[in-house]
C-alpha positions as CSV (number, residue, x, y, z in Angstrom):
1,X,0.0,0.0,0.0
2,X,2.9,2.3,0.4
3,X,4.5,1.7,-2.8
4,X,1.0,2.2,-4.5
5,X,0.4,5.4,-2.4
6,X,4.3,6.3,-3.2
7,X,3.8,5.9,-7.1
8,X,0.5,7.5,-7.4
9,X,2.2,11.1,-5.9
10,X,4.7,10.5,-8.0
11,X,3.2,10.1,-11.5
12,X,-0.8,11.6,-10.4
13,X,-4.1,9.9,-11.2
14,X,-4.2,7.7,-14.3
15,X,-7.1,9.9,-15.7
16,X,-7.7,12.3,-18.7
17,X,-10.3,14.8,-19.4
18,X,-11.8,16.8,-21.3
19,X,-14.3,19.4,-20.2
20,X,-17.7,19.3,-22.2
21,X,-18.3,21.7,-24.5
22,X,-20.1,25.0,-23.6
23,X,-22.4,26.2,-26.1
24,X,-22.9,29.6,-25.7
25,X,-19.0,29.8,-25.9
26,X,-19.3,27.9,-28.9
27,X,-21.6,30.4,-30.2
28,X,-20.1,33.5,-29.8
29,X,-16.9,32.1,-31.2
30,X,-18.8,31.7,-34.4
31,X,-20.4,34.9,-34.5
32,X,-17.4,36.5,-34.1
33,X,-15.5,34.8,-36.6
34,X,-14.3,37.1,-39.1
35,X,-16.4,35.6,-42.0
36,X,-19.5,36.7,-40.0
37,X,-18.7,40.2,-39.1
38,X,-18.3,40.8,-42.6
39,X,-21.9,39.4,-43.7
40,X,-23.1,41.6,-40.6
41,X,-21.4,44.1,-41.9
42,X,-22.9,43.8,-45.9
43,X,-26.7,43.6,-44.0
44,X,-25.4,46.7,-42.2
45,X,-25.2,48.8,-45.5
46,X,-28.1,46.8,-47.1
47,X,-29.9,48.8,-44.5
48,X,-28.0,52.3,-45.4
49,X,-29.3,51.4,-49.1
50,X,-32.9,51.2,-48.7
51,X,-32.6,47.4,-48.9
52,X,-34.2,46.1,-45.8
53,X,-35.3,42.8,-47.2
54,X,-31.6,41.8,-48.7
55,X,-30.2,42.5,-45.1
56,X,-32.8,40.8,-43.4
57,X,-32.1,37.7,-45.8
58,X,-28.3,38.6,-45.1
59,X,-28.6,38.3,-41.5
60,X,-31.0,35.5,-41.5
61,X,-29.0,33.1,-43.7
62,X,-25.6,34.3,-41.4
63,X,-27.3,33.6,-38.1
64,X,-28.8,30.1,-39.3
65,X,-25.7,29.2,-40.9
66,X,-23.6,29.7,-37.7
67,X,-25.9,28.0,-35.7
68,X,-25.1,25.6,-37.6
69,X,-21.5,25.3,-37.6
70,X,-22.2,26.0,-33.8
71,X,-24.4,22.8,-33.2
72,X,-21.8,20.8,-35.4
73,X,-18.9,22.3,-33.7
74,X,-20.8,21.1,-30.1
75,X,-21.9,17.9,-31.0
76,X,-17.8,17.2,-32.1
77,X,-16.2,18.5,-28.7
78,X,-19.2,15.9,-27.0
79,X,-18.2,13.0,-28.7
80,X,-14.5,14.0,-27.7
81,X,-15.5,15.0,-24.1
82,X,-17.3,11.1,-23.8
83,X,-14.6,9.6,-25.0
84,X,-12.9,10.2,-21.9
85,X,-15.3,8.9,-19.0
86,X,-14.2,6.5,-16.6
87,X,-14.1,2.9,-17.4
88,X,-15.8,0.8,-14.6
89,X,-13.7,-1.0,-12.1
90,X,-11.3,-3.3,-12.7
91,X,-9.8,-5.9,-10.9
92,X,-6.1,-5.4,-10.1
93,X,-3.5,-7.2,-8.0
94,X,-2.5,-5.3,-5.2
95,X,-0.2,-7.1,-2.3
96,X,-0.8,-10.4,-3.9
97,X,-4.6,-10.0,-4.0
98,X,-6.7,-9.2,-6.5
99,X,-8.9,-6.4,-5.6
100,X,-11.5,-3.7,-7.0
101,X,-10.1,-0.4,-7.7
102,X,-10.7,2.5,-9.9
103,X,-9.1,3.1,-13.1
104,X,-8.0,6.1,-12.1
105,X,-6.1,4.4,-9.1
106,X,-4.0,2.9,-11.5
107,X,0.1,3.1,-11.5
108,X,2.9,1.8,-13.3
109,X,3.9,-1.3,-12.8
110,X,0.4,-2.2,-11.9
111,X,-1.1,-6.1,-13.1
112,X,-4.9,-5.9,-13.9
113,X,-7.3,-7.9,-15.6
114,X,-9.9,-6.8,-18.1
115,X,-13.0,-8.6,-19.0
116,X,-14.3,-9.1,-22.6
117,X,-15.4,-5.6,-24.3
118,X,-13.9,-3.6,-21.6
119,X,-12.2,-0.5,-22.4
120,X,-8.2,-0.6,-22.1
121,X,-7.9,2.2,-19.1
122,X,-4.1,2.9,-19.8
123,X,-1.0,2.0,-21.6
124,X,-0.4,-2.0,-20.7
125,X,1.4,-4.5,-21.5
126,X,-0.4,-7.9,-22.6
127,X,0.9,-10.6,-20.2
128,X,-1.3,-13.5,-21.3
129,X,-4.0,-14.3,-23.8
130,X,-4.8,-12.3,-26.9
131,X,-6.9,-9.6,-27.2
132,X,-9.1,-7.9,-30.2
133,X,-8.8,-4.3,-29.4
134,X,-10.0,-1.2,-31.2
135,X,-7.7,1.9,-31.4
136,X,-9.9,3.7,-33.5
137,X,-9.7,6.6,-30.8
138,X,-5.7,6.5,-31.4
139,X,-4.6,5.7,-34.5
140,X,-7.9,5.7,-37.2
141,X,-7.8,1.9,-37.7
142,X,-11.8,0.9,-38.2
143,X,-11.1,-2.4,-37.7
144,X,-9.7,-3.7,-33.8
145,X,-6.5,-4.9,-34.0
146,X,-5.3,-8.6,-32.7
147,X,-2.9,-8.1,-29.8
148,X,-0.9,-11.0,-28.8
């Protein structure tokens, strides 16, 4: 328990986050993008030219197009932001028992064992068995790759 406590102040949690995406932040990046002051800017002298209904169009298509890039922008940083919850609890051999513990409690030099489907919680070596796992979240591949 010492040498767990000892390595986990040394080298910190085994966690990663990401913090979820804020919307309105998200949303006011977009209106402010260059590209958008200068369609808000067009509408602007629309207006100064007697053309109310061009600028309202202007400003219409501007606003529902950013919303858009908005809402895709959001639903990006989600799927990024739940890649990164905590796996469930694993069991990992601690003093020569195997006992329950949080990914998160993980350090090096750590033995643990996964069941079928269950997320890889860290870097690890493979000490016995084979594995299918998918690193589509690391390196692209679609298809998981056989570990040995």
């Amino acid at each position: 328990a010492l040498e767990h406590a000892r390595l986990l102040e040394e080298h910190g949690p085994n966690e990663c986050s990401v913090p979820p995406p804020d919307v309105r932040a998200l949303l006011l990046r977009q209106l402010l993008a260059p590209m958008t002051i200068v369609q808000f800017a067009t509408a602007l002298l629309w207006c100064l030219d007697a053309d109310p209904g061009r600028a309202l169009m202007g400003i219409l298509s501007a606003l529902s197009f950013e919303a858009t890039a908005a809402l895709a922008s959001y639903r990006s940083a989600l799927a990024v932001h739940q890649l990164f919850r905590p796996p469930p609890p694993l069991l990992v051999l601690r003093e020569g028992a195997w006992v329950r513990a949080r990914a998160q409690t993980l350090v090096p030099a750590d033995v643990f064992s996964l069941r079928a489907g269950a997320p890889v919680p860290c870097d690890a070596l493979l000490m016995q068995g084979g594995a299918l796992l998918d690193e589509a979240s690391l390196t692209g591949e679609a298809v998981p790759q056989p570990k040995e």
